[in-house]
C-alpha positions in Angstrom: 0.0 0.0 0.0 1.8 3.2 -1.3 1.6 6.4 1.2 -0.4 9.3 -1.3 2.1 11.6 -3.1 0.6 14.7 -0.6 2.2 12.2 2.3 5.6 11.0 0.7 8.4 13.6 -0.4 9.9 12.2 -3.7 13.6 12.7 -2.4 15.2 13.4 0.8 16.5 16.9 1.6 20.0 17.9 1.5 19.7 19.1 5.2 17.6 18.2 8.1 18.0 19.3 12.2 16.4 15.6 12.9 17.0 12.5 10.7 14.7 9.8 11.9 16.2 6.6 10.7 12.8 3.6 10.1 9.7 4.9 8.8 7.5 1.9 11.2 5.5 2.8 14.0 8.6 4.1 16.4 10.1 6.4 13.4 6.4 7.7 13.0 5.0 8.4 16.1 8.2 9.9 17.1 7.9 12.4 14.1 3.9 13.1 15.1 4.9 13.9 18.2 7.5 16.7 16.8 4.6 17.9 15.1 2.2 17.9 18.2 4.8 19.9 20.4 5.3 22.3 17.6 9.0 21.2 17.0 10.2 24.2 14.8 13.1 22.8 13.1 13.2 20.2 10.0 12.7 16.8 10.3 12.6 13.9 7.8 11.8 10.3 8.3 14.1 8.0 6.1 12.6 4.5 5.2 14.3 1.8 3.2 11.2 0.2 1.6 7.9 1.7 2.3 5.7 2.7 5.5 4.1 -0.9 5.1 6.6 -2.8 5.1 8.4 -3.9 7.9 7.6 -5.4 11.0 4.9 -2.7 12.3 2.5 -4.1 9.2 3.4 -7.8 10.2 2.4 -7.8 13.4 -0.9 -9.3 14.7 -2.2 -5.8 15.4 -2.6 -5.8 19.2 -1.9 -3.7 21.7 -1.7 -4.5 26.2 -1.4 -2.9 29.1 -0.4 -6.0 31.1 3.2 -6.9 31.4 5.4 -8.9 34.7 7.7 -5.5 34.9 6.3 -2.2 36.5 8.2 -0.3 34.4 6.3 -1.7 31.3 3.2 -1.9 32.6 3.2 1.7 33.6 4.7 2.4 30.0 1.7 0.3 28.3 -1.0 2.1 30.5 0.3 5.0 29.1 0.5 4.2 25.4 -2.6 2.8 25.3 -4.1 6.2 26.7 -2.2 7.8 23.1 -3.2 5.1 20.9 -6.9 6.3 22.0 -6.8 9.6 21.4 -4.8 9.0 17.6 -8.2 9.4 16.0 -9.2 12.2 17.1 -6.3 13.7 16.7 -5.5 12.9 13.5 -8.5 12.2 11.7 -8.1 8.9 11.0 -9.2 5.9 12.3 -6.9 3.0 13.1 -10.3 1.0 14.0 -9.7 0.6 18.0 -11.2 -1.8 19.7 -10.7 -2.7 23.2 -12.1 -6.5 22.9 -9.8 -7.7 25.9 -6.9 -10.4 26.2 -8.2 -13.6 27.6 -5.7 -16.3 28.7 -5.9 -19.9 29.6 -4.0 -20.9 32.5 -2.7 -24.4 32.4 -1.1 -24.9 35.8 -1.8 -23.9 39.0 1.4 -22.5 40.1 1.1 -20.4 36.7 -2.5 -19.1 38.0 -1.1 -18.1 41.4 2.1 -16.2 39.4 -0.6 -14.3 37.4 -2.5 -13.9 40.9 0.7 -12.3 42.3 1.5 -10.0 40.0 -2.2 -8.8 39.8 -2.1 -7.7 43.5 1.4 -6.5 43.8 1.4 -4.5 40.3 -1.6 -4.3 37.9 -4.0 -3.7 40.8 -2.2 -0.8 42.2 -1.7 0.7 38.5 -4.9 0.7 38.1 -5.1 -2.1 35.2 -6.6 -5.3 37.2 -7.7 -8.5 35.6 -10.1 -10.6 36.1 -9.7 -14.4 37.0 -12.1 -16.8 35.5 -12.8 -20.1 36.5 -12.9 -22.7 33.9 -16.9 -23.3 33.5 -17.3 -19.7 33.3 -14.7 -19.5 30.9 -16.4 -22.1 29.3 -19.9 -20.5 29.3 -18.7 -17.1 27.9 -16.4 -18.6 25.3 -17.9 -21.9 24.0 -16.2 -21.8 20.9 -13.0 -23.0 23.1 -11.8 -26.2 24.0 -10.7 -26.0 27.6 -9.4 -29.3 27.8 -6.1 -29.2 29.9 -7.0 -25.9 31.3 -7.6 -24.7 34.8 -8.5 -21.2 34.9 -8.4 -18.2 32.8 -7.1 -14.6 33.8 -9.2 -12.1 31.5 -7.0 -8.3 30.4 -10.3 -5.8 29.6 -8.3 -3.0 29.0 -6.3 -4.7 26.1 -7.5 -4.6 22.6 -6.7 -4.4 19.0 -5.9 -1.8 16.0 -4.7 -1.8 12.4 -1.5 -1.5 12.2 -1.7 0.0 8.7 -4.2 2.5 9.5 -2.5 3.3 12.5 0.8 4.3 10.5 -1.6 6.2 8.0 -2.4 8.3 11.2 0.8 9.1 12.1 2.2 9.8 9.2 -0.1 12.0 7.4 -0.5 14.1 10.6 3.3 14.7 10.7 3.5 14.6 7.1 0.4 18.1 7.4 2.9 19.6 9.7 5.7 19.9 7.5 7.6 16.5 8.8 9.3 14.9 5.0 8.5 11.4 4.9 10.9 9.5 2.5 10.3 5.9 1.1 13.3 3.8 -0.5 15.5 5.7 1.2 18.2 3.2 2.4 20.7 4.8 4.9 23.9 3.1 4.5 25.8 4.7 7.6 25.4 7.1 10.5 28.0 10.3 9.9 30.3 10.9 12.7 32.6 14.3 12.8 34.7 14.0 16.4 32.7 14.0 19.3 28.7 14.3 17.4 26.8 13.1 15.1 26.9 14.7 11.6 24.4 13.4 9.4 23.4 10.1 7.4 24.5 8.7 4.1 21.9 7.6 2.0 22.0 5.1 -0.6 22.3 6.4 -4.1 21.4 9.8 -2.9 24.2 10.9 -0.8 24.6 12.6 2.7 22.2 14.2 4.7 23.6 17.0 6.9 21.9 17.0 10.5 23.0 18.0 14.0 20.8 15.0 15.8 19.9 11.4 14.5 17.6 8.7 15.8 17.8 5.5 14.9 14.1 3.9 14.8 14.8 0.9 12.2 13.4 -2.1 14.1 15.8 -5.5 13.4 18.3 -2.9 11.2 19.0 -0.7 14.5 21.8 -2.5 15.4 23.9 -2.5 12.3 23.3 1.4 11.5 24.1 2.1 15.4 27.7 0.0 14.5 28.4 2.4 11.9 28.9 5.4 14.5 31.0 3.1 16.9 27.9 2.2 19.4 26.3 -1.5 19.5 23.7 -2.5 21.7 22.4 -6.1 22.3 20.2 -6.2 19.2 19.0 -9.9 17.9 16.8 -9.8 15.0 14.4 -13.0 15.6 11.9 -14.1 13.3 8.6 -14.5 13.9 5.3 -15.7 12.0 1.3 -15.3 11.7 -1.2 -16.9 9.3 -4.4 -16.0 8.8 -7.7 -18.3 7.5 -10.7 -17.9 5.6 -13.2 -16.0 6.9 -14.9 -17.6 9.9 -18.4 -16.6 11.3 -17.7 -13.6 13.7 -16.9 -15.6 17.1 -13.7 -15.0 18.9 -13.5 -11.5 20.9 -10.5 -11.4 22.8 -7.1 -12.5 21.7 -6.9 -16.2 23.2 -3.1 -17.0 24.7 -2.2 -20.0 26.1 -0.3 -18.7 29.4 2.8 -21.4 29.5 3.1 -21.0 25.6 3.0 -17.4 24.6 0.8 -18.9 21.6 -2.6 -17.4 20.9 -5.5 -17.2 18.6 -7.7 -14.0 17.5 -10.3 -12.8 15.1 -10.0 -9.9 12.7 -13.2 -7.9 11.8 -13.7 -9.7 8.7 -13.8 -12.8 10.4 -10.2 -13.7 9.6 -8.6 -16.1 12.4 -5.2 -15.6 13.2 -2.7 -17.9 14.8 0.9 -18.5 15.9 2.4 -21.7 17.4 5.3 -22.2 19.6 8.5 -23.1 18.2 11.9 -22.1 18.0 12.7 -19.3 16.0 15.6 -18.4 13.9 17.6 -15.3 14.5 17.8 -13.6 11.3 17.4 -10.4 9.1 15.7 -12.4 6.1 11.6 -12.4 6.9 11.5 -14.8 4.0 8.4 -17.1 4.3 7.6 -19.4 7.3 8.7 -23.1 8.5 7.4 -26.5 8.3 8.1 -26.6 12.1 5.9 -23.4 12.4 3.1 -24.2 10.3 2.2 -27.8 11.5 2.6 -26.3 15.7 0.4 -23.6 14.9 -2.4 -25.9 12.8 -2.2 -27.8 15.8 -2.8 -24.7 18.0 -6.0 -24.2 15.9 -7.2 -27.9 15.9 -6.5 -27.8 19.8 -7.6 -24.7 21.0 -11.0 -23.7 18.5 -13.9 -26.0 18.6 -13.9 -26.5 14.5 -10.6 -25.1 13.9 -9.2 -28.5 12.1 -11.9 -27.7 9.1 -10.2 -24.3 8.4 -8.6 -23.1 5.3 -4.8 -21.3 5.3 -5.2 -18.1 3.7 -1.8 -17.0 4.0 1.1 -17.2 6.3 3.8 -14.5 6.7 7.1 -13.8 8.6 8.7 -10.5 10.8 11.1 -10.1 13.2 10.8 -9.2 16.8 14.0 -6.9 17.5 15.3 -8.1 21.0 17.1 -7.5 23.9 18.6 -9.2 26.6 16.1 -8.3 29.3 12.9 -8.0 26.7 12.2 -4.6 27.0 12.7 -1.5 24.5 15.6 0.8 24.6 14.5 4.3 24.7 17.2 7.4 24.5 21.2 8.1 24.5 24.0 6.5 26.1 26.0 8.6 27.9 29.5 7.9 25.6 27.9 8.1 22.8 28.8 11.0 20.4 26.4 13.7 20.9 23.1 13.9 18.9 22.7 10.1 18.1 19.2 8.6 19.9 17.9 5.4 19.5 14.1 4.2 19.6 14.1 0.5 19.2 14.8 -3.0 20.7 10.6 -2.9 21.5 10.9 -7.7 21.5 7.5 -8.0 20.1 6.0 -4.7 21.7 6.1 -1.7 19.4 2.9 -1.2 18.0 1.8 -0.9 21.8 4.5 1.2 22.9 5.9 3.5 20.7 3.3 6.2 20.9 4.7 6.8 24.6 8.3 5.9 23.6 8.0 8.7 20.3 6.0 11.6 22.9 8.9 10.9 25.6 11.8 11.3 22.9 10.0 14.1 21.0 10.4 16.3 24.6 13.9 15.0 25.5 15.1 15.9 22.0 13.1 19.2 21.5 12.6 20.3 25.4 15.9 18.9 26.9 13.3 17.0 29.5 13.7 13.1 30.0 10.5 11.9 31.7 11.1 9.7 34.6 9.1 6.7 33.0 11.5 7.1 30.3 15.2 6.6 32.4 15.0 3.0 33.0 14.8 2.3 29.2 18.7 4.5 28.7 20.7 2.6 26.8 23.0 2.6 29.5 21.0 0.0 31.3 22.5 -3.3 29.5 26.7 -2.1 30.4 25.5 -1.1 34.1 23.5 -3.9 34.6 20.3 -2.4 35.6 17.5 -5.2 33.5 14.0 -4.7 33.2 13.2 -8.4 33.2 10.0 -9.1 30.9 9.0 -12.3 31.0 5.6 -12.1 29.6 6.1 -12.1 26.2 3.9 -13.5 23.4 4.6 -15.3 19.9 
């Protein structure tokens, strides 16, 4: 899906006072939010392929406020609160819908894990869930089997979005006010004079002077961040969905099987989507997806959906989740690093649900000079002074 000519500049200026490298989700809602604040200076957004892409239109198209960390709960809460307000902001629509995670517990030291983390962090943020037991999870979800299952913890405040409309949002609202938005624009290398950052080179255009850089380029972030002497512990991991016929409207919430991180859902055209656990290659190459992947996941469906043996593969597709050690996004500048080079990135499976915070936070640090205190324990810093932010509930 090509961006309208009124959105995309044909070719990149010569000059720029903020080169956002990665025109997905992070690139884009950092560059709305330079608009929002009023950010006087010029900024461009330099994307190798096109806006729809990359990982940010692979992705199942979910967004949750509940996480095991504090820190990324807190950080979800707040996202969430921005993805809401996107359409009226922007006039577009990303088609929100707040249709709940729902998933099924298959131990019960798992359900008291889930039960502790409930009342020693969601409850007190203000984002509690609700634990189900099994015949009520049977009686508001009959299209489930629940064999094997003991309970199920239900997330209200979690719901879905479409990822490409959301990237239309962003993007034509910064695109309005005056941000240059750039597709096929490969940067090659970060530009370093002395002690700052200097620019970018840009494949079969040239260099782009400008006095701050962020590097926003999902599973790429690591290599460009190499070419200005900085590397961060970036693994590029490949991961897949598929999608089947059209299915009779059934399936609200997104369905996750705790111990697994595998789930089901239902687009709004009746679409079911799916991902099975397996063991995923670390790679840059999104390619297609394995044998290995495809039979786990058709047995996910045949397992977990009353009916779901009888359904028809549409389509199956790769991405990458760009991860860290620790699971959790990287958000800032290191303190050795020359001056002017950010980085937005590192999200492990999370960015279409926490960007919009991450690009609001970096928008005022870059343009105001003021780091948020939700946004320090996400420094860059973090992974050589050993401070973690463990996430262990991570899905896919």
């Amino acid at each position: 899906m090509p961006l309208p000519q009124r959105i995309v500049t044909e070719r990149p200026p010569r000059e720029a006072d903020i080169a956002i490298i990665g025109g997905g989700v992070a690139g884009l809602a950092l560059a709305y939010y330079l608009a929002r604040i009023g950010y006087p200076g010029r900024v461009v957004v330099l994307e190798q392929h096109s806006i729809f892409y990359g990982s940010t239109t692979r992705n199942a198209g979910r967004f949750r406020v509940h996480f095991f960390s504090r820190e990324n709960t807190v950080f979800a809460r707040e996202s969430a609160r921005r993805i809401l307000e996107i359409p009226r902001v922007t006039g577009v629509n990303p088609v929100i819908a707040r249709r709940g995670y729902l998933w099924l517990v298959q131990r019960e030291d798992s359900l008291e894990k889930l039960r502790k983390v409930n009342r020693e962090i969601w409850e007190p943020l203000g984002v509690p869930v609700r634990f189900l037991e099994i015949g009520e999870v049977a009686e508001r979800h009959p299209y489930i089997n629940l064999e094997g299952f003991v309970a199920g913890v239900f997330g209200p405040q979690n719901g879905s979005l479409h990822h490409d409309y959301m990237s239309m949002a962003l993007a034509s609202y910064a695109a309005r006010h005056g941000v240059a938005i750039v597709e096929g624009a490969r940067v090659e290398r970060i530009l370093v004079n002395g002690s700052r950052v200097a620019g970018v080179h840009v494949e079969g255009f040239g260099s782009i002077r400008a006095g701050t850089v962020v590097v926003a380029a999902g599973s790429w972030s690591r290599r460009l961040l190499q070419t200005a002497g900085v590397d961060l512990p970036l693994d590029p991991v490949r991961k897949s969905l598929l999608v089947t016929e059209p299915y009779r409207y059934t399936i609200g919430p997104l369905v996750i099987v705790f111990e697994e991180g595998s789930y089901i859902g239902q687009t709004l055209k009746g679409e079911v989507i799916a991902t099975g656990k397996t063991r995923d290659p670390k790679t840059l190459d999104f390619g297609g997806v394995s044998l290995e992947w495809l039979r786990a996941t058709a047995r996910l469906l045949a397992r977990l959906l009353k009916g779901g043996s009888c359904l028809r593969i549409l389509r199956a597709w790769s991405g990458t989740y760009n991860v860290t050690p620790d699971h959790s996004h990287v958000l800032g500048r290191g303190s050795e690093w020359p001056e002017g080079l950010y980085v937005d990135t590192g999200y492990s499976g999370h960015g279409l649900m926490m960007a919009p915070y991450a690009g609001e936070l970096l928008a005022k640090l870059i343009a105001e000079d003021k780091e948020h205190p939700h946004m320090k324990p996400y420094n860059p810093d973090r992974f050589r002074e050993g401070r973690l932010i463990p996430e262990g509930l991570v899905l896919g």
